[in-house]
N, CA, C and O of each residue as an XYZ file, in Angstrom:
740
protein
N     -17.417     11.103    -16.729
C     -18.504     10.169    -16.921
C     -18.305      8.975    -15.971
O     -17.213      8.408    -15.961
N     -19.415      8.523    -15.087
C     -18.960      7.710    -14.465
C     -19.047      6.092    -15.024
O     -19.482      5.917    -16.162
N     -18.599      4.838    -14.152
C     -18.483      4.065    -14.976
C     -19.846      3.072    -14.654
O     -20.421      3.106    -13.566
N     -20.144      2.436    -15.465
C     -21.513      1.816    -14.761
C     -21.644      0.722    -14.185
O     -22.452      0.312    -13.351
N     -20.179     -0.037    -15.053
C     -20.194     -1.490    -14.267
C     -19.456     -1.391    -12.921
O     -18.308     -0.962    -12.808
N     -20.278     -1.859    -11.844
C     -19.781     -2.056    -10.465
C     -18.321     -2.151    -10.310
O     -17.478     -1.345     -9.915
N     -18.253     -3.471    -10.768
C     -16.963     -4.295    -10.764
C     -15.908     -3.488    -11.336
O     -14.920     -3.212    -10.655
N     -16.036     -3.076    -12.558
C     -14.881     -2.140    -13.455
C     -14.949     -1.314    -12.424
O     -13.832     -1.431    -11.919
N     -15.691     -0.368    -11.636
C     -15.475      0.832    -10.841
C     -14.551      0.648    -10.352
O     -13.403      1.064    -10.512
N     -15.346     -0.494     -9.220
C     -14.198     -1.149     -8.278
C     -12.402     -1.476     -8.325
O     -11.417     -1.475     -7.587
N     -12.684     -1.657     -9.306
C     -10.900     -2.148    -10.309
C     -10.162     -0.570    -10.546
O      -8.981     -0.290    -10.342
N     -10.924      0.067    -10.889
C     -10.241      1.504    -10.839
C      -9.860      2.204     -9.385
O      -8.848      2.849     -9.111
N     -10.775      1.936     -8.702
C     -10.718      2.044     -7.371
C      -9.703      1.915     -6.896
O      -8.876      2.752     -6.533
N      -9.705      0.313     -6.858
C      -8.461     -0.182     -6.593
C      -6.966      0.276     -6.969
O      -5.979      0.310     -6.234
N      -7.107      0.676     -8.556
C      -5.660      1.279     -9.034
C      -5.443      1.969     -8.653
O      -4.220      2.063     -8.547
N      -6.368      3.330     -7.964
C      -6.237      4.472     -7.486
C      -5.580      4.309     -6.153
O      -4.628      5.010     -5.807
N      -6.087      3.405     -5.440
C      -5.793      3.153     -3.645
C      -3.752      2.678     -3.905
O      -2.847      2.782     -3.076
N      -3.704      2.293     -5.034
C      -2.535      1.698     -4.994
C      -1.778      2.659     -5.629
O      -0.646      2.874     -5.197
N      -2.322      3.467     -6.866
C      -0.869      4.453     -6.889
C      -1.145      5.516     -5.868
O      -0.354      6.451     -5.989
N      -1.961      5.661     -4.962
C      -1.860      6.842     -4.189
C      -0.852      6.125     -3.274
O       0.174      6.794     -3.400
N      -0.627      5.219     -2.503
C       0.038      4.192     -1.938
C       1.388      4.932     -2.224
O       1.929      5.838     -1.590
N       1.755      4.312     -3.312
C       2.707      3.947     -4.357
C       3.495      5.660     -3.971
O       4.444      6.002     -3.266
N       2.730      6.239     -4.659
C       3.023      8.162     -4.664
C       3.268      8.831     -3.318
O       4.044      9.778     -3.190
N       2.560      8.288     -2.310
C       2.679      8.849     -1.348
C       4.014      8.077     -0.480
O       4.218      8.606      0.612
N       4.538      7.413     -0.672
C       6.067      6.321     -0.406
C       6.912      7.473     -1.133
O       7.995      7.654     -0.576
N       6.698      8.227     -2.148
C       7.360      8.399     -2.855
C       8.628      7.132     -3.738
O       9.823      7.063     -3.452
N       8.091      6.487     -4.539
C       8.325      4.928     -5.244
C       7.834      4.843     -6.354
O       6.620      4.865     -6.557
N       8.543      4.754     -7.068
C       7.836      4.526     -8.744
C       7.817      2.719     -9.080
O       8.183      1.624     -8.653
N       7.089      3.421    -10.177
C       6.331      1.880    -10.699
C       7.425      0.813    -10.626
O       7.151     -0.321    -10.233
N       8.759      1.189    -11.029
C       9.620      0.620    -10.844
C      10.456     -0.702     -9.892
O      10.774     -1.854    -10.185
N      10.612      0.184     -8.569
C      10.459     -0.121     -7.571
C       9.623     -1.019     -6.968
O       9.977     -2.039     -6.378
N       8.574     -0.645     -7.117
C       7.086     -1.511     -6.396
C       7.286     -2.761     -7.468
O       6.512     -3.709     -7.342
N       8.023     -2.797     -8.241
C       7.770     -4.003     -9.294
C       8.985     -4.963     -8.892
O       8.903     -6.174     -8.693
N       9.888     -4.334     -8.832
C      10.992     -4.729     -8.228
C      11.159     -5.561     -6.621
O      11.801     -6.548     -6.262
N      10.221     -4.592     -5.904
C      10.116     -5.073     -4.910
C       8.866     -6.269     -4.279
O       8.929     -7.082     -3.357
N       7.981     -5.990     -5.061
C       6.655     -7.181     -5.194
C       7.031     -8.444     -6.144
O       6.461     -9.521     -5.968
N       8.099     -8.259     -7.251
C       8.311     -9.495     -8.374
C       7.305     -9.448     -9.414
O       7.379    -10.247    -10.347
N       6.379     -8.602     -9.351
C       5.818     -8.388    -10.472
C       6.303     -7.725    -11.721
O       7.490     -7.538    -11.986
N       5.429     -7.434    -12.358
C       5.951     -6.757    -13.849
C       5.374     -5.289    -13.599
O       4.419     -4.819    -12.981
N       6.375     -4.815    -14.347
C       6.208     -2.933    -14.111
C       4.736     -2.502    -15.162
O       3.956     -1.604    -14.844
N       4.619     -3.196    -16.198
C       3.498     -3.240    -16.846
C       2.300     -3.982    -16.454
O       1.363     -3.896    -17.248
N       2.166     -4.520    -15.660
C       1.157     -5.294    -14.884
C       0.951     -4.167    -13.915
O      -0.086     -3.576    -14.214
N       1.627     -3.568    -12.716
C       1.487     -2.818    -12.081
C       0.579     -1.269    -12.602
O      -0.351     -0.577    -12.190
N       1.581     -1.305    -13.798
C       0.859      0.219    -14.646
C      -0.785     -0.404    -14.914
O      -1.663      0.260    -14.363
N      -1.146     -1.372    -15.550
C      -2.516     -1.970    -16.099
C      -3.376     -1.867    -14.865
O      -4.528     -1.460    -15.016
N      -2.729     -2.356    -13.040
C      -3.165     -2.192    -12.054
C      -4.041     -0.949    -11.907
O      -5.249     -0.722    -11.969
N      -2.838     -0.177    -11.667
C      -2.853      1.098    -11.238
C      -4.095      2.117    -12.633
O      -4.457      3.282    -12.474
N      -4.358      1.502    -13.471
C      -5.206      2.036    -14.271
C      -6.452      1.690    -14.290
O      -7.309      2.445    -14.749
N      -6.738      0.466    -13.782
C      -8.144      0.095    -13.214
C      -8.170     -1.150    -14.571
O      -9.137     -1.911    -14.595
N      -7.185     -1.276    -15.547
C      -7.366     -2.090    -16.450
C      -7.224     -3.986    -15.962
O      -7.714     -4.797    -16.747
N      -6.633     -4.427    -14.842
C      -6.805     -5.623    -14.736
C      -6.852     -5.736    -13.547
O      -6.525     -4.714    -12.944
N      -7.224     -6.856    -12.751
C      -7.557     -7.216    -11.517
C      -5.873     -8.125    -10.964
O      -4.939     -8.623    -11.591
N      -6.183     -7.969     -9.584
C      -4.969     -8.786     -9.012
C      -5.319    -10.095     -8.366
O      -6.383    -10.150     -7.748
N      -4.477    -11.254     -8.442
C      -4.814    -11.932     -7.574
C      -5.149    -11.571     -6.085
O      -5.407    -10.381     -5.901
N      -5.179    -12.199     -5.253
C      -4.848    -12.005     -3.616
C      -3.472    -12.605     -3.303
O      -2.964    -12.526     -2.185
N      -2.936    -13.170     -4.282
C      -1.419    -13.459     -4.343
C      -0.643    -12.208     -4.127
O      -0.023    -11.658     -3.217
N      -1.124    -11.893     -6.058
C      -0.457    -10.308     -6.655
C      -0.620     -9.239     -5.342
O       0.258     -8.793     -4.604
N      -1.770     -9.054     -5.340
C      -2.619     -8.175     -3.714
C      -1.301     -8.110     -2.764
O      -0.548     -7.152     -2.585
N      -1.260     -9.151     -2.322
C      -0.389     -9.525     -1.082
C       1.043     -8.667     -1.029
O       1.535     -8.087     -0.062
N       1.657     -8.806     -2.695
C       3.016     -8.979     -3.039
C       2.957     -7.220     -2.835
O       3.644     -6.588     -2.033
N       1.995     -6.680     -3.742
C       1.750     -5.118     -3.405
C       2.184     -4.520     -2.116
O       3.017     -3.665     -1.814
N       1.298     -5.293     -1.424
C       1.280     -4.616      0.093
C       2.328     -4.607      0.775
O       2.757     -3.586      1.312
N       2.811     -5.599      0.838
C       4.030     -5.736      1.158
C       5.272     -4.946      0.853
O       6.157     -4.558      1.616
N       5.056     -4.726     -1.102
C       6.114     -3.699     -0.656
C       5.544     -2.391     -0.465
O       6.407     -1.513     -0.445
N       4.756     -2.118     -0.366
C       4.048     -0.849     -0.101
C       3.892     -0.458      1.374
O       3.598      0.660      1.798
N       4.141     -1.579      2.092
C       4.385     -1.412      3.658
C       2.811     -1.153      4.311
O       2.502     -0.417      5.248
N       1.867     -2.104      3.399
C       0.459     -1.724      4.463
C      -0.040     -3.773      3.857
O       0.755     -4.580      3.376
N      -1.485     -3.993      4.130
C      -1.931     -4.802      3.486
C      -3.464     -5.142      2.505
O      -4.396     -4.544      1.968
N      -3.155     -5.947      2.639
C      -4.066     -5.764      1.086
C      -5.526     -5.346      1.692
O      -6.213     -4.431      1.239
N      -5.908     -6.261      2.902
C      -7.231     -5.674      3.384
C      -7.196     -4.363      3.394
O      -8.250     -3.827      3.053
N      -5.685     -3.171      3.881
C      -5.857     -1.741      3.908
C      -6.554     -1.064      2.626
O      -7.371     -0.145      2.571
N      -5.885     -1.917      1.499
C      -6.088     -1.727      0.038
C      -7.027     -1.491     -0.512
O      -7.438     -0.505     -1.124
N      -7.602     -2.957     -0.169
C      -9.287     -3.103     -0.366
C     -10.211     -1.857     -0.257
O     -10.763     -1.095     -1.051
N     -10.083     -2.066      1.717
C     -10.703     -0.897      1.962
C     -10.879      0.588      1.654
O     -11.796      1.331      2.005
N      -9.528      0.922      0.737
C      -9.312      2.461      0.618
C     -10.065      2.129     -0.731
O     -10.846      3.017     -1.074
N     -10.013      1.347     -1.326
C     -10.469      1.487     -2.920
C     -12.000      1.123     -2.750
O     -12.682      1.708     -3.591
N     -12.711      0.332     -1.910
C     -14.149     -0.026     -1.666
C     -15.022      0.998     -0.982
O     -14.769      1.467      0.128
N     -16.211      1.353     -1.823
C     -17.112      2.326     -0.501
C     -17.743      1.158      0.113
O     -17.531      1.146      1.325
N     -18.353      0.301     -0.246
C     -19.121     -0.974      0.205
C     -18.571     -1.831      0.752
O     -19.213     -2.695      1.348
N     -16.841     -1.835      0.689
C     -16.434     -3.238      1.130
C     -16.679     -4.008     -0.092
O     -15.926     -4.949      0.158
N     -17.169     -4.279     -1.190
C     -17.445     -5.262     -2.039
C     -16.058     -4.807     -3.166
O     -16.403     -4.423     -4.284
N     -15.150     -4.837     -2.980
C     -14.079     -4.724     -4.320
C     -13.728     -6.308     -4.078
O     -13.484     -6.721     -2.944
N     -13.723     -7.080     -5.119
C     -13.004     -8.305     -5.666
C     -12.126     -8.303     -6.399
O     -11.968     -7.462     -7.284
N     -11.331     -9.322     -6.145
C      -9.985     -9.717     -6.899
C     -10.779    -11.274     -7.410
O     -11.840    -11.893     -7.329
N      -9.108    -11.356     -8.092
C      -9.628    -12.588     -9.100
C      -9.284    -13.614     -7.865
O      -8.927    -13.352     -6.716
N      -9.583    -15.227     -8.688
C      -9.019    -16.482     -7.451
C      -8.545    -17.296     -8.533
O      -8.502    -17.077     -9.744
N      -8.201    -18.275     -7.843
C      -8.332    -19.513     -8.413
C      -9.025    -20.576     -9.217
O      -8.829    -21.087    -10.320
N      -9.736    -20.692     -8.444
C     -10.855    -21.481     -9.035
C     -12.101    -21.094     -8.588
O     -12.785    -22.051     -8.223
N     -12.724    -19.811     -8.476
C     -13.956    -19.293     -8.527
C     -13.776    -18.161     -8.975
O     -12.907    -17.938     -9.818
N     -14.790    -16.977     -8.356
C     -14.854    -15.564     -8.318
C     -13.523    -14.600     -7.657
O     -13.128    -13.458     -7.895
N     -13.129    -15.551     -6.832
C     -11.987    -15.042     -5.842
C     -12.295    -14.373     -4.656
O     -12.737    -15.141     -3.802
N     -12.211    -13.189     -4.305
C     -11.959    -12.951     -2.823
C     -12.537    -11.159     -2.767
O     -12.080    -10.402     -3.624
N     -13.589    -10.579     -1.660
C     -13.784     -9.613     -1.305
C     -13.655     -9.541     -0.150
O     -13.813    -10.490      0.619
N     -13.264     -8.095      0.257
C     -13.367     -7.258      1.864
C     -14.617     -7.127      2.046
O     -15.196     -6.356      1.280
N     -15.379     -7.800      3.057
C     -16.875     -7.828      3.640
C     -16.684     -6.872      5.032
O     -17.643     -6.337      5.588
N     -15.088     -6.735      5.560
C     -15.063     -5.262      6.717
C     -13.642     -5.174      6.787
O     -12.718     -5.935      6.499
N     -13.751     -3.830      7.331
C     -12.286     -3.184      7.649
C     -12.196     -3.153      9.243
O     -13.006     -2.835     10.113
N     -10.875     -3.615      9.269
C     -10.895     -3.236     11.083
C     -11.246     -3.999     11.892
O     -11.933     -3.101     12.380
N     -11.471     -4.934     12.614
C     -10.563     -6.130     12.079
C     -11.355     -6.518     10.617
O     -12.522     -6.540     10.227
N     -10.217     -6.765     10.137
C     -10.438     -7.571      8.651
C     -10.881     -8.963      8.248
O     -10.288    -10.014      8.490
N     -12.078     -8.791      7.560
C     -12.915     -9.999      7.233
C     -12.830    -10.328      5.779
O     -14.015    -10.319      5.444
N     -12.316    -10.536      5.007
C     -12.308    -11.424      3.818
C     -12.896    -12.992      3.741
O     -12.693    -13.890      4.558
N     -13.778    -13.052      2.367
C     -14.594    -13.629      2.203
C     -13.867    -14.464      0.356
O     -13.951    -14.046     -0.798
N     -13.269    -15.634      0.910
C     -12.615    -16.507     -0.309
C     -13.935    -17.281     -0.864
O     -14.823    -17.615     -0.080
N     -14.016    -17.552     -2.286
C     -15.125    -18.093     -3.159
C     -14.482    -18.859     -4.062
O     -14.020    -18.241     -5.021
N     -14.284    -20.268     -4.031
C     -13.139    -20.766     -4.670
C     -11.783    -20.469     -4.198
O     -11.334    -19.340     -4.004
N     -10.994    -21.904     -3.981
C      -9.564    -21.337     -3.852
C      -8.807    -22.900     -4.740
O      -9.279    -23.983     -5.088
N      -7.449    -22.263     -4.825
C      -6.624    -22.868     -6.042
C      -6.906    -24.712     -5.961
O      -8.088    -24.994     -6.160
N      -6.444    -25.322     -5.831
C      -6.553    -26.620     -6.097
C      -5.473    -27.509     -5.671
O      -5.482    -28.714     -5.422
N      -4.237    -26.351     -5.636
C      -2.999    -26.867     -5.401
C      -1.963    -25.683     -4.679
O      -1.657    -24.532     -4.993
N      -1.546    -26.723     -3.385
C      -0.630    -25.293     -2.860
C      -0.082    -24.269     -3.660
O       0.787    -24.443     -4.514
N      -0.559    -23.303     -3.393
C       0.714    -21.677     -3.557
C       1.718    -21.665     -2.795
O       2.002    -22.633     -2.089
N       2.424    -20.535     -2.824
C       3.088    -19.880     -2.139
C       3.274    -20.299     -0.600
O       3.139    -21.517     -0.488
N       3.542    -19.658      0.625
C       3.477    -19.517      2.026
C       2.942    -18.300      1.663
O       3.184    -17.795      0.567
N       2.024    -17.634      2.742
C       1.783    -16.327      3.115
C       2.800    -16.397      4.451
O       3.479    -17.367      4.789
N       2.708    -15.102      5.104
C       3.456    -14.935      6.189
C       2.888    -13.080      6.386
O       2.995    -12.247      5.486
N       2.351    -12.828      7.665
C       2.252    -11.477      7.925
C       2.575    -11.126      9.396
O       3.545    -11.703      9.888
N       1.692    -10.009     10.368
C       2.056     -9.783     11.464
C       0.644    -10.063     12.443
O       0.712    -10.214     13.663
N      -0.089    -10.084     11.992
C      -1.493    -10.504     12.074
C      -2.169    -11.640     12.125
O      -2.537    -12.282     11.141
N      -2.403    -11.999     13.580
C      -3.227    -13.268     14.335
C      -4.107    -13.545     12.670
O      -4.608    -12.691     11.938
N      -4.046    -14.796     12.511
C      -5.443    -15.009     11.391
C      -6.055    -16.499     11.837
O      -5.568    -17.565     12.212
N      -7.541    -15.922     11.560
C      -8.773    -17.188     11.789
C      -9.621    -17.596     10.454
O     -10.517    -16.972      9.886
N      -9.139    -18.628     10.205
C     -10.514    -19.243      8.860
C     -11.612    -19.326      9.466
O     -11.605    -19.026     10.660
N     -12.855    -19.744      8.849
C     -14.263    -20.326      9.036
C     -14.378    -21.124      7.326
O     -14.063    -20.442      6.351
N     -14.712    -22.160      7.194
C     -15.195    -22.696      6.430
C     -16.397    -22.534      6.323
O     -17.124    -23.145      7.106
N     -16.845    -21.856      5.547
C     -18.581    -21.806      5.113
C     -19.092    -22.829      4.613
O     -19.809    -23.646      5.191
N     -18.763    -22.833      3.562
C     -19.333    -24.381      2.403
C     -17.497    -25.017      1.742
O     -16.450    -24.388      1.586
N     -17.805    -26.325      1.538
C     -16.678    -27.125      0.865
C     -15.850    -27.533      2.173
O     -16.245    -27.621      3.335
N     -14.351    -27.795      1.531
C     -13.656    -28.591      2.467
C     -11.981    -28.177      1.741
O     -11.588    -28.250      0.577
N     -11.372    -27.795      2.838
C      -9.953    -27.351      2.157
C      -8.957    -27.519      3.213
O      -9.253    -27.483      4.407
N      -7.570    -27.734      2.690
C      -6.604    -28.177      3.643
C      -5.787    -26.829      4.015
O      -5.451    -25.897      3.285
N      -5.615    -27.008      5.170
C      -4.324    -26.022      5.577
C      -2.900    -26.685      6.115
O      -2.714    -27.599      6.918
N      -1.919    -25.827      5.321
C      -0.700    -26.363      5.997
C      -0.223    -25.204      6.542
O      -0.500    -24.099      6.077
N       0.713    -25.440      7.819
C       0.800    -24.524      8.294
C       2.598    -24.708      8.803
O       2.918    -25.501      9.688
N       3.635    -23.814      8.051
C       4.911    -24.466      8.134
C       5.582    -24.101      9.315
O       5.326    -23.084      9.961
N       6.481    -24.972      9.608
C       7.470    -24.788     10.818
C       8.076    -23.673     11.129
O       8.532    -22.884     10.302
N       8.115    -23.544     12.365
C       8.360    -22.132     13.009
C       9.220    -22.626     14.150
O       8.933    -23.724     14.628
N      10.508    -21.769     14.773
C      11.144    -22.108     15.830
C      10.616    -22.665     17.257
O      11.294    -23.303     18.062
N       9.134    -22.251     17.409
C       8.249    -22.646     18.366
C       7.421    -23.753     18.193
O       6.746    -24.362     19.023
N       7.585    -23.945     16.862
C       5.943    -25.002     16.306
C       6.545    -25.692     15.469
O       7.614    -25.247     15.051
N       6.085    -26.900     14.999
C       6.622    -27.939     14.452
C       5.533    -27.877     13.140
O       4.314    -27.808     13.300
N       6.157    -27.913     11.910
C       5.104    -27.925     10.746
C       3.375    -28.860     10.820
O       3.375    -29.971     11.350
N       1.885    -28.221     10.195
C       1.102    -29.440     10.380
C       0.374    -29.268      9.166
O       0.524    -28.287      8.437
N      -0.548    -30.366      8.898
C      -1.394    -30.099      7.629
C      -2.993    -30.635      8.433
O      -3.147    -31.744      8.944
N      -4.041    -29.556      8.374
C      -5.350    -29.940      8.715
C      -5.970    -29.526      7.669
O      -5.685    -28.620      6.887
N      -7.100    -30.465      7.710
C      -8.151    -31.090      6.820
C      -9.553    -30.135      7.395
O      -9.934    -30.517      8.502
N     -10.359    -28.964      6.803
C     -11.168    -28.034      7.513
C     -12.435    -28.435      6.854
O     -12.283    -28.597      5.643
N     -13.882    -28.687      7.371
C     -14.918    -29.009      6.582
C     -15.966    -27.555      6.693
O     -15.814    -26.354      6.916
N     -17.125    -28.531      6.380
C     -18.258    -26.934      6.247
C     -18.057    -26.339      8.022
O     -17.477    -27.188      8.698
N     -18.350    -25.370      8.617
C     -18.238    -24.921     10.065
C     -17.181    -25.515     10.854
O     -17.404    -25.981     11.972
N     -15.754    -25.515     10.181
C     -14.562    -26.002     11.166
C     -14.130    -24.389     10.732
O     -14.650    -23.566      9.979
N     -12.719    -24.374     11.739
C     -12.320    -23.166     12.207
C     -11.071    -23.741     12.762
O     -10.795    -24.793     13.337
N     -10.235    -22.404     12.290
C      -8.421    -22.763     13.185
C      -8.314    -21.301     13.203
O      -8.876    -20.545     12.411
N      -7.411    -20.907     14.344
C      -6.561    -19.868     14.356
C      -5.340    -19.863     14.395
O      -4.921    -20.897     14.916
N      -4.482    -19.109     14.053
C      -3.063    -19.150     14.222
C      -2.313    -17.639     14.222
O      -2.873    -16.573     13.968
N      -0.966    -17.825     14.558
C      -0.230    -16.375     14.544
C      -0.187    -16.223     12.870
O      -0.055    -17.214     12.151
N      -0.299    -15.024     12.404
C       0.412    -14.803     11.063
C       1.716    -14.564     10.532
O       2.030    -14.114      9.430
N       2.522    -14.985     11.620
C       3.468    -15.218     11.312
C       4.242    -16.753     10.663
O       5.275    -16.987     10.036
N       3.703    -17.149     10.922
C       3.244    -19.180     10.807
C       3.380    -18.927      9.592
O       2.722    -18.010      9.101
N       4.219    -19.639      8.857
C       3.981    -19.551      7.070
C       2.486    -20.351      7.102
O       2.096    -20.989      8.080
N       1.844    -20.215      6.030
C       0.647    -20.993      6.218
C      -0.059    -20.682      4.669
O      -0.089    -19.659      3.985
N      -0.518    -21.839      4.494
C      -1.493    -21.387      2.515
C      -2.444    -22.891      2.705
O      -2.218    -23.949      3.292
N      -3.847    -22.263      1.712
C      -4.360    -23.436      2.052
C      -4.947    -23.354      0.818
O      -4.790    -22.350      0.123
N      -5.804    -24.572      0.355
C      -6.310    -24.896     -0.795
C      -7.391    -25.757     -0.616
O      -7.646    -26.327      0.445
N      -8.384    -25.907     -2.234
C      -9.556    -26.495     -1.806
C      -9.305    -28.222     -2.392
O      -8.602    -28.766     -3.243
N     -10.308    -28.643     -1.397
C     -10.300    -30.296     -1.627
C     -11.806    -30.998     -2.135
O     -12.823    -30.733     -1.494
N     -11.862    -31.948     -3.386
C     -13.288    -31.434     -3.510
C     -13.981    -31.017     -4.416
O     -13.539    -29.986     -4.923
N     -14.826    -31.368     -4.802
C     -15.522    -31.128     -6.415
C     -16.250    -29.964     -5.635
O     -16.391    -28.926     -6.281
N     -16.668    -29.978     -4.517
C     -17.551    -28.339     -4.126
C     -17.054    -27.487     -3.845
O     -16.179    -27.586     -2.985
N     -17.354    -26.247     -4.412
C     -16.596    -24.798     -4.453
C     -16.205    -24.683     -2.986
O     -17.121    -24.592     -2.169
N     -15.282    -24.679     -2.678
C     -15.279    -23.991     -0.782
C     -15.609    -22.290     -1.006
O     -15.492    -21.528     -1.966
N     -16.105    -22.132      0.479
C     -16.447    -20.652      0.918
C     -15.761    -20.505      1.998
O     -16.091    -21.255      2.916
N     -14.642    -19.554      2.257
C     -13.822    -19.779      3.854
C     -13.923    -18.126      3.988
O     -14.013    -17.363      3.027
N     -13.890    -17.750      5.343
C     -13.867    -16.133      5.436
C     -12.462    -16.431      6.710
O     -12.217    -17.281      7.566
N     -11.759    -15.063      6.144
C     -10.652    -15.189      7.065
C     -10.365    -13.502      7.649
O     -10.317    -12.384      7.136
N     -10.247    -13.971      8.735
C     -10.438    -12.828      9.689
C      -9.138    -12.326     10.265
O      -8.516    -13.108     10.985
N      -8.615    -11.046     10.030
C      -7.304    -10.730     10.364
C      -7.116     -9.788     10.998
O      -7.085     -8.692     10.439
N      -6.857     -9.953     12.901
C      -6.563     -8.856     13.603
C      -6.688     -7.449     13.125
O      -6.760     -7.064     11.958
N      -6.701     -6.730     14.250
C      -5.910     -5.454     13.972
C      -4.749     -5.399     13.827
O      -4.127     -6.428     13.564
N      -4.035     -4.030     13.972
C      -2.658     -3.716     14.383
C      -1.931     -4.454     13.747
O      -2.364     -5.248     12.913
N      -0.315     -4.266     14.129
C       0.730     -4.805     13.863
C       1.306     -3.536     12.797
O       0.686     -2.592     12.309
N       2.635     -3.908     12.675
C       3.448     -3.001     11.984
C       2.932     -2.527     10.572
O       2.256     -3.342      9.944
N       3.181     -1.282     10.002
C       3.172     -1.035      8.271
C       1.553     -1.019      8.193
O       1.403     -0.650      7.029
N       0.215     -1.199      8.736
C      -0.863     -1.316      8.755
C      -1.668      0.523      8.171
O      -2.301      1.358      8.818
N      -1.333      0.495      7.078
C      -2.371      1.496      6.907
C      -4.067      1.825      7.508
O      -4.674      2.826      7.128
């Protein structure tokens, strides 16, 4: 029977793209939990289409799964439209595969994490206003910029870098991530 709500599809989708992942590594739930810092029961709820991931959680996946989350997206989306949760909005969909276009709707309020990948990445600010920091690297000296509606930065993805919104208005940022590079399903 199929399922009717979009979104729930999508979420199953998703679990599917990730234990096929997962199975085809040959790696149990275990492992991937171990190696992402998540919980082995969070992963199982994943992998069942029962809860959504951040783009945090997303990230932590891919990583140990040796591809990334845009690959993810894409294997679990026919439309490109699979969402994850956010911060402080709707959160985040794959709008294309190849180079990779993600489309943030709300973001946290207060630094996360660093990201860090292998993959050139470009923001666009659509609507709102959000800061990026972008941390020190043997070549580059740490910075923090201030991005409004139609500002734009690029950088290596290797650059630790996380950004957040500033601002009673929802930001809209789409971030665009090369091709290629290593582990890239």
């Amino acid at each position: 029977m199929p399922i009717r709500n979009p979104q729930k599809a999508a979420d199953v989708r998703l679990g599917q793209a990730i234990r096929s992942r997962r199975r085809a590594l040959g790696r149990t739930l275990a492992q991937v939990a171990a190696a992402s810092g998540l919980s082995q029961p969070f992963l199982s709820q994943l992998e069942l289409g029962r809860t959504r991931p951040s783009m945090r959680s997303l990230f932590r996946i891919a990583e140990a799964l040796g591809t990334t989350q845009q690959a993810l997206l894409a294997e679990a989306g026919d439309d490109g439209a699979v969402e994850v949760s956010g911060g402080a909005g709707p959160g985040a969909r794959l709008l294309h595969h190849d180079p990779d276009l993600t489309e943030f709707v709300g973001l946290p309020r207060d630094f996360q994490e660093f990201f860090s990948h292998a993959r050139r990445e470009a923001l666009y600010v659509v609507r709102g206003t959000i800061e990026v920091e972008l941390g020190a690297t043997s070549a580059e000296p740490g910075a923090t910029r201030v991005l409004g509606e139609r500002d734009t930065l690029a950088y290596p993805g290797e650059t630790p870098h996380r950004y957040r919104q500033l601002g009673a208005e929802q930001a809209i940022v789409l971030v665009v991530h090369s091709s290629g590079g290593a582990g890239h399903a």
